[in-house]
C-alpha positions in Angstrom: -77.6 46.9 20.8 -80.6 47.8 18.7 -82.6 44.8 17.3 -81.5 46.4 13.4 -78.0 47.0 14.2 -77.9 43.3 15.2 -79.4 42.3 12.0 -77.0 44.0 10.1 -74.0 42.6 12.0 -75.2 39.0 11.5 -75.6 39.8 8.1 -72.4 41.3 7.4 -71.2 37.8 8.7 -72.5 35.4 6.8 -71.7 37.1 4.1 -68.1 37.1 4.9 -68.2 33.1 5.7 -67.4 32.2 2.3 -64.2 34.9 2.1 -62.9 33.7 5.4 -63.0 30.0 4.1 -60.9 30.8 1.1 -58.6 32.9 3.2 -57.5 29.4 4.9 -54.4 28.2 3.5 -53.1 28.2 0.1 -54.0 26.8 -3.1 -50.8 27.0 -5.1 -51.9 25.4 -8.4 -52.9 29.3 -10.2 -51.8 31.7 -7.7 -48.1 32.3 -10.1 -48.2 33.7 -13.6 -45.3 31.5 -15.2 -44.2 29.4 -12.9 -46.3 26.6 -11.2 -47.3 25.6 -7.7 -47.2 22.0 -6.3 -51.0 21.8 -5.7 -52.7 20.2 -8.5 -56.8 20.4 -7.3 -58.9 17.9 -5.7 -60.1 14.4 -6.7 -62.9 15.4 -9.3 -62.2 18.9 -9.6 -63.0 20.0 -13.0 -61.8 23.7 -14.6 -61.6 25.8 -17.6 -59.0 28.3 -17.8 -58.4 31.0 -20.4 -54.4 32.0 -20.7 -53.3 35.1 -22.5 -49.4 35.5 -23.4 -47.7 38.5 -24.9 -44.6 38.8 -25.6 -43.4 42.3 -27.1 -39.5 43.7 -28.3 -37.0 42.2 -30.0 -33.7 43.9 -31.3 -34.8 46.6 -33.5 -38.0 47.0 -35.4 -41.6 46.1 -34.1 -42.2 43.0 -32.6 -45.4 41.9 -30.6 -47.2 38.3 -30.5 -50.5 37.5 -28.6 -51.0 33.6 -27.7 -54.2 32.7 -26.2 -54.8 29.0 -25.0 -58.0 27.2 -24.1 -57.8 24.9 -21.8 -59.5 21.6 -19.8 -58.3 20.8 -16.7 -59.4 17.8 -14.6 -58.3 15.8 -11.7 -59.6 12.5 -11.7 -58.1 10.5 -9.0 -55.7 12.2 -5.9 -52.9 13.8 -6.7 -53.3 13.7 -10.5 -54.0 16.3 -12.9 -54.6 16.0 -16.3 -54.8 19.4 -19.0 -56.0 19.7 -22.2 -55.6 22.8 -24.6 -55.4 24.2 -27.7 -54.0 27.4 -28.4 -54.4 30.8 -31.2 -51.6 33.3 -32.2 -51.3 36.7 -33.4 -48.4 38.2 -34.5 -47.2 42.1 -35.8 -43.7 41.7 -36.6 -41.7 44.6 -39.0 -38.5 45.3 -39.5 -37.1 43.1 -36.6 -33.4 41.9 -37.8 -33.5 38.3 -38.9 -37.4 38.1 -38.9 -40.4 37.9 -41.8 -42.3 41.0 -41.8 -45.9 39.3 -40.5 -49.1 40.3 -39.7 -51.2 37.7 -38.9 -53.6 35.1 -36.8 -52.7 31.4 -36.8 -54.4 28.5 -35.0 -50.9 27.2 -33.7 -51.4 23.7 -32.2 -52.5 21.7 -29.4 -50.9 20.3 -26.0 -51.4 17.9 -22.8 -50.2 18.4 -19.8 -49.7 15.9 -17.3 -49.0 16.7 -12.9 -48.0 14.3 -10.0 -47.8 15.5 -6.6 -45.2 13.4 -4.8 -45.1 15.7 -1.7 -48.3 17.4 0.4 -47.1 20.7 1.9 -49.5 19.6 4.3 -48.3 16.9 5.4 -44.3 17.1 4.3 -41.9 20.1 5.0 -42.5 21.4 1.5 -44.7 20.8 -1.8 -43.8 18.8 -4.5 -44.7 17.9 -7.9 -43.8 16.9 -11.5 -45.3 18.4 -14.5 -44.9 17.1 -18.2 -46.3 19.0 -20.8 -46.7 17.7 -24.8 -47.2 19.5 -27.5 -47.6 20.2 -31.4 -47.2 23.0 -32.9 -47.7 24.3 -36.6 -47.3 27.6 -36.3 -43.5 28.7 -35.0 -44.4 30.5 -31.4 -41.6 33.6 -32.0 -41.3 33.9 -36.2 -45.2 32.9 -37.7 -43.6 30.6 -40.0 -45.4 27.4 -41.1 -43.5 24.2 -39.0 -44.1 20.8 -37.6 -43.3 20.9 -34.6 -42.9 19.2 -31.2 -41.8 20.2 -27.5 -41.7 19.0 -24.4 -41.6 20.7 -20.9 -40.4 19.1 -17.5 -41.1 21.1 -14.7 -40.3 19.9 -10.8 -42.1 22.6 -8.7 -41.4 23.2 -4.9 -43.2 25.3 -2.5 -43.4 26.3 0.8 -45.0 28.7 3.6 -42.3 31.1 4.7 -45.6 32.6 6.9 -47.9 30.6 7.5 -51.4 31.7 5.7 -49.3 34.7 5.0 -46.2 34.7 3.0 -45.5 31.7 0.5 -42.3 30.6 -1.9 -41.9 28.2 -5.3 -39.2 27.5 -6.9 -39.5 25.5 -10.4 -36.4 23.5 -12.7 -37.4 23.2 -15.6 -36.2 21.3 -18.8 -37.6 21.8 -22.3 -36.4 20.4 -25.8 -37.8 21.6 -29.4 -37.5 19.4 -32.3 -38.6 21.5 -35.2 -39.4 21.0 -39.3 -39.7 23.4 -42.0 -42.1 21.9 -44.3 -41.4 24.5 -46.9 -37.2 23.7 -47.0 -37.5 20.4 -45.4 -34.7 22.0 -42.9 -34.8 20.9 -39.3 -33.5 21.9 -36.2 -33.3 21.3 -32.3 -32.7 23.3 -29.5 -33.4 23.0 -25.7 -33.9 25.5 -22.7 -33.2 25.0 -19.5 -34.6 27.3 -16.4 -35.0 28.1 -12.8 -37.7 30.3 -11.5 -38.3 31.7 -7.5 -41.4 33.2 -7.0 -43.2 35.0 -3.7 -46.7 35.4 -2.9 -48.1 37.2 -0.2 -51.7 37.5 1.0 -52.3 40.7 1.5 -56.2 40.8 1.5 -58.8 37.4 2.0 -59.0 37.4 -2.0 -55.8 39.4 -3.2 -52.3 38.1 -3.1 -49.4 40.2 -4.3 -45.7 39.0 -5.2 -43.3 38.4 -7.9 -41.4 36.1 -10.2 -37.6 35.9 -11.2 -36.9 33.3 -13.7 -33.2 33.0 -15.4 -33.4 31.4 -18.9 -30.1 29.0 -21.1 -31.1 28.5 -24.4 -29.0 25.7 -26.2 -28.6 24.5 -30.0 -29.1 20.8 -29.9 -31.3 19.1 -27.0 -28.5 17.9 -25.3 -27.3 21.3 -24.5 -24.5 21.1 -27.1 -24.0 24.8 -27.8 -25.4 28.0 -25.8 -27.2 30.5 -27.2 -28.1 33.3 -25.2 -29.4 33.7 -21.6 -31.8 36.3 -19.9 -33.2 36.9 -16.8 -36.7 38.1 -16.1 -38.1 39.9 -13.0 -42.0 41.5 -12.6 -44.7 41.6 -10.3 -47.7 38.9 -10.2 -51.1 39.6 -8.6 -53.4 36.9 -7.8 -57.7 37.9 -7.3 -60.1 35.4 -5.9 -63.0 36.6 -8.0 -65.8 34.1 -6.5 -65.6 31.0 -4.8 -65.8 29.5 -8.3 -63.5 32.0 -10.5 -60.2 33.4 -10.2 -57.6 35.7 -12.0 -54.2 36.0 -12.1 -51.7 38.8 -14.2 -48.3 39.1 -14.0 -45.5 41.0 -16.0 -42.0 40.1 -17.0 -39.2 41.8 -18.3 -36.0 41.2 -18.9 -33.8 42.8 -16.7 -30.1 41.0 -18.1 -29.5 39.2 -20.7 -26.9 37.7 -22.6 -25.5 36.2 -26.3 -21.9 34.2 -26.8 -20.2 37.0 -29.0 -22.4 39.7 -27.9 -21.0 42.8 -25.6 -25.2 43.5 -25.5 -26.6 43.9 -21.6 -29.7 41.9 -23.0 -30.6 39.2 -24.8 -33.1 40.0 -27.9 -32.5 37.6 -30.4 -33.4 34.3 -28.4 -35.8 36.5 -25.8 -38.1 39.4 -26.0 -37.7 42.7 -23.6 -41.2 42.1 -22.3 -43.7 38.9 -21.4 -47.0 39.4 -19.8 -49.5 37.0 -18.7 -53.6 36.6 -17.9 -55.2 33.7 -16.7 -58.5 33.5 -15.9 -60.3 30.1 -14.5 -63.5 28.6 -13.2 -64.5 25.6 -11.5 -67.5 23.7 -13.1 
């Protein structure tokens, strides 16, 4: 082989080490748009991670809101991750039955979010951790108005590889009560949802892993699931990019592809969910 063709070969690989040593394995903490994975980083890791949200139709009218949250992630000891975030919402709501006409940007409020891997895919027969997330809201995520209030998410994620370094499935419960207080009336309220999400990921290049999401939705009046509200199901693709070996981006798309309300003959759900949710997360290590 001539002395420059050599040269180029041995350059092309090094410069593919670092894409064959993120082609090992999994890392399952970003690669799903909604849902999570059971990795949570390594001791020390430290990210920040920009999340876009939109959420678009409701039953009649025009109805579209934007969230985008900041956030801090660190893992200080093994096992343990810890998230902080604040987040900003824009809404363009008109005509949309039950709902203030708005047009506006809102700083809406602030959250923690706490993980615990109890279970190492590595070392167990599948992945497994708890998440709790906390937070305050001012700002009313689906109508703009002015609130106080409060939620809580519990989320127990499982995954697996189907394939190994190939094909991988999650599956998350989750669990998450509202309280909520209308400063304006003094009027408050409660509610809870409940939900169960499978997702798929396949590796389908060194950096590029393709899949999808299904996540079923109850919404109830009263956090102890008193009275149901409406249901919905949502299906769409999710797309995961290893951008560097520090950055990463992940997009996926939901819409609701059944839905349901108690009294309702309606094949969807568009009082208590939107037609369409997207998602765009973007992180770096630092």
């Amino acid at each position: 082989m001539p002395r420059r063709a050599r040269m180029v070969c041995v350059a092309l690989g090094v410069a593919a080490l670092p894409l064959a040593a993120r082609a090992e394995g999994f890392d399952t903490e970003h690669i799903f748009g909604f849902m999570i994975g059971s990795d949570v980083g390594t001791a020390g890791e430290r990210e920040f991670q920009s999340q876009t949200t939109g959420r678009f139709a409701k039953d009649g009218g025009r109805y579209g809101t934007l969230n985008q949250e900041l956030e801090a992630e660190f893992v200080p000891v093994p096992n343990v991750r810890v998230e902080l975030a604040a987040s900003f919402m824009a809404y363009d709501i008109k005509g949309v039955p039950g709902f203030e006409d708005r047009r506006q940007l809102s700083w809406q409020g602030v959250s923690v979010d706490f993980r615990y891997r109890f279970l190492d895919r590595e070392a167990a027969p599948f992945g497994m951790t708890l998440a709790l997330e906390t937070r305050a809201d001012r700002v009313d995520e689906t109508t703009a108005a002015a609130i106080r209030g409060y939620g809580t998410e519990v989320t127990l994620a499982f995954d697996r590889e189907i394939v190994p370094d190939t094909v991988l499935a999650a599956l998350n419960v989750s669990y998450e009560p509202e309280w909520t207080r209308l400063p304006r009336t003094g009027m408050s309220e409660q509610d809870a949802t409940i939900g169960v999400a499978f997702g798929l990921m396949a590796k389908v290049r060194p950096n590029v892993l393709l899949g999808g999401e299904a996540r079923y939705f109850r919404k109830y009046e009263g956090i102890g699931l008193d009275e149901l509200a409406g249901q919905a199901l949502f299906i769409g693709p999710t797309a995961y990019f290893q951008l560097s070996e520090r950055s990463r981006l992940t997009a996926t798309w939901g819409i609701q592809a059944w839905g349901q309300r108690p009294g309702s003959n309606a094949a969807l759900d568009l009082a208590n969910f939107e037609r369409h949710q997207a998602r765009l997360v973007f992180g770096v290590n630092f």
